[in-house]
N, C-alpha and C positions, 0 to 999 in steps of 0.2 A: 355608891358614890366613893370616889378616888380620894383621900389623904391630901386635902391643899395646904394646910399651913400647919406646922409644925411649929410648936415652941417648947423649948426647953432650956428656958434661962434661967439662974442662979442654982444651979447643980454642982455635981463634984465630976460631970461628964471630961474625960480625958481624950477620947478616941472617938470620932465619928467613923459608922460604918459608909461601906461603898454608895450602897443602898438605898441612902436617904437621897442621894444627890441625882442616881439614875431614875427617879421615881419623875415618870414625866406629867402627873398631876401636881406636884406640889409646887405651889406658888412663893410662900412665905417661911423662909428656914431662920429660925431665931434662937441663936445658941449662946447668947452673951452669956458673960459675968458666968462662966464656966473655967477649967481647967487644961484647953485645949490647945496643946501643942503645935500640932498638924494637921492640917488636913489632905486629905486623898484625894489622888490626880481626878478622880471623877468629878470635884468639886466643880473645876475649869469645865465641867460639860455640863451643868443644868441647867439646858436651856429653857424652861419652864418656870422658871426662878426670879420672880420681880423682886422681890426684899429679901436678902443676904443681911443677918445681923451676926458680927462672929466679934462684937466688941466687947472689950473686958476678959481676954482668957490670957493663953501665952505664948501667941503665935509669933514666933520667929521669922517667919518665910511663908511665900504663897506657893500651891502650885506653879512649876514652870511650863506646863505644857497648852497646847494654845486653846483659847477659849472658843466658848460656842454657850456664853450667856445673854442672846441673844434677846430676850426679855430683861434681863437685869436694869432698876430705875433707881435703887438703893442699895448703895453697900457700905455698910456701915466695919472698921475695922480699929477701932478707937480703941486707946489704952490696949497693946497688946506690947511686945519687944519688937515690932517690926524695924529693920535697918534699909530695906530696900522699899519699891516698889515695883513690882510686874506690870511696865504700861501696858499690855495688853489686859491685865484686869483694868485699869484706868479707862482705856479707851472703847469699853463695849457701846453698841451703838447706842442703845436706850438710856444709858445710865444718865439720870440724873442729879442725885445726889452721893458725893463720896466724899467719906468721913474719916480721916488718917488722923485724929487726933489723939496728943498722947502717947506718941509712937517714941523711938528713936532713929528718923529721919533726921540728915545732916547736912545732906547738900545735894548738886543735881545727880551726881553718882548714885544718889538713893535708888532715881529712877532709871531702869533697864529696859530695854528693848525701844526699837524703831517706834515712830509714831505710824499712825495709819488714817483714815478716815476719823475727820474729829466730831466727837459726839455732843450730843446736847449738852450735855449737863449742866447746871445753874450754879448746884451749891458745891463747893469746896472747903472742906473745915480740916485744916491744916494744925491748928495754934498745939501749942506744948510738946514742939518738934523741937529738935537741936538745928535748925536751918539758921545759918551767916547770913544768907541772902536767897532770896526770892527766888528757886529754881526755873529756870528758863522753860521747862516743860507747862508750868503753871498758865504759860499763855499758849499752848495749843489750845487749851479751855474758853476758846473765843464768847460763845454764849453765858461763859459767868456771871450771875447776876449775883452774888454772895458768894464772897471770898475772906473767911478768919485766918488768918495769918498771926495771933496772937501770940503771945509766951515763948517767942522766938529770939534769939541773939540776931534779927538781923535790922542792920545798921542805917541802912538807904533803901529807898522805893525807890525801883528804877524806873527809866523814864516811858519803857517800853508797857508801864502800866498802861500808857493809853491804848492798847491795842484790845483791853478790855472793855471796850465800846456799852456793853450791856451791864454792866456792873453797877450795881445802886444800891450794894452795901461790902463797907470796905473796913474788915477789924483790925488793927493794928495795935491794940494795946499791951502793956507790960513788952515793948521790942525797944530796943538800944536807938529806932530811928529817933534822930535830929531837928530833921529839916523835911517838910514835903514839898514836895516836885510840882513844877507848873500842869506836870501832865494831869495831873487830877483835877484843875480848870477846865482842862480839856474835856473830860470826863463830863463834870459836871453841865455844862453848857451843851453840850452832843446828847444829855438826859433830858435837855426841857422842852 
């Protein structure tokens, strides 16, 4: 029997080899709360890979080259120095859940690359980002049904919230917003 899940959280691990990611039995790679810089362009290719945890290290940067996580339903990338995002990590097709929290995200420039086929995904947990405002990418994620946008600097819900039709949990707390928008009426009434 093949190697499915790996974990190795709370280590002093710095460097993942090629290895782990080309291994096309493994299902579950859990490297949080580690020391990890970088990861290697193989990363973008395990397609056998349903849960991705690489939260808690000090990742700077994703892989830029194109993916083939063809499996991936969770990618958890929380509490690292991320400035960007790679949407083609964003937009795999299975993904469900993606977890950028804690990062240093700032605005929609964060997020790179063309959009493509939009994926399932539900959960988005954004909060204790540097975002001004709710980046515009946030609603190719049509099927959101939970979205945290908390501990953020931004100031107004636009109105283009309604476009997230499915959404039935909405975090905005500790954000400079004001005032909420009628679009969230909208919302509500399209959920009953």
């Amino acid at each position: 029997e093949s190697l499915q899940v790996f974990k190795a959280s709370r280590n002093n691990i710095s460097a993942v080899c090629f290895e782990l990611f080309s291994n096309p039995a493994v299902k579950l790679i859990d490297l949080s709360e580690n020391q990890i810089a970088k990861l290697p362009e193989a990363a973008s290719q395990c397609r056998s890979v349903a849960v991705l945890r690489l939260n808690n290290n000090n990742l700077t940067s994703l892989p830029t080259k194109s993916m083939n996580l063809e499996s991936l339903t969770e990618l958890d990338l929380s509490n690292n120095c991320l400035t960007c995002i790679q949407m083609h990590w964003a937009l795999q097709p299975s993904l469900r859940n993606l977890k950028m929290n804690g990062n240093l995200l700032a605005d929609a420039q964060s997020w790179n690359g063309a959009s493509q086929d939009l994926p399932p995904t539900r959960t988005l947990e954004f909060h204790d980002n540097r975002f001004k405002q709710i980046p515009v990418q946030m609603f190719l994620f049509l099927n959101v049904t939970d979205l945290d946008i908390s501990m953020n600097a931004i100031k107004k819900l636009p109105i283009t919230i309604e476009l997230l039709s499915e959404l039935t949990s909405l975090k905005i707390s500790s954000t400079n917003i004001s005032t909420i928008p009628n679009a969230l009426s909208t919302l509500y009434v399209s959920a009953m």
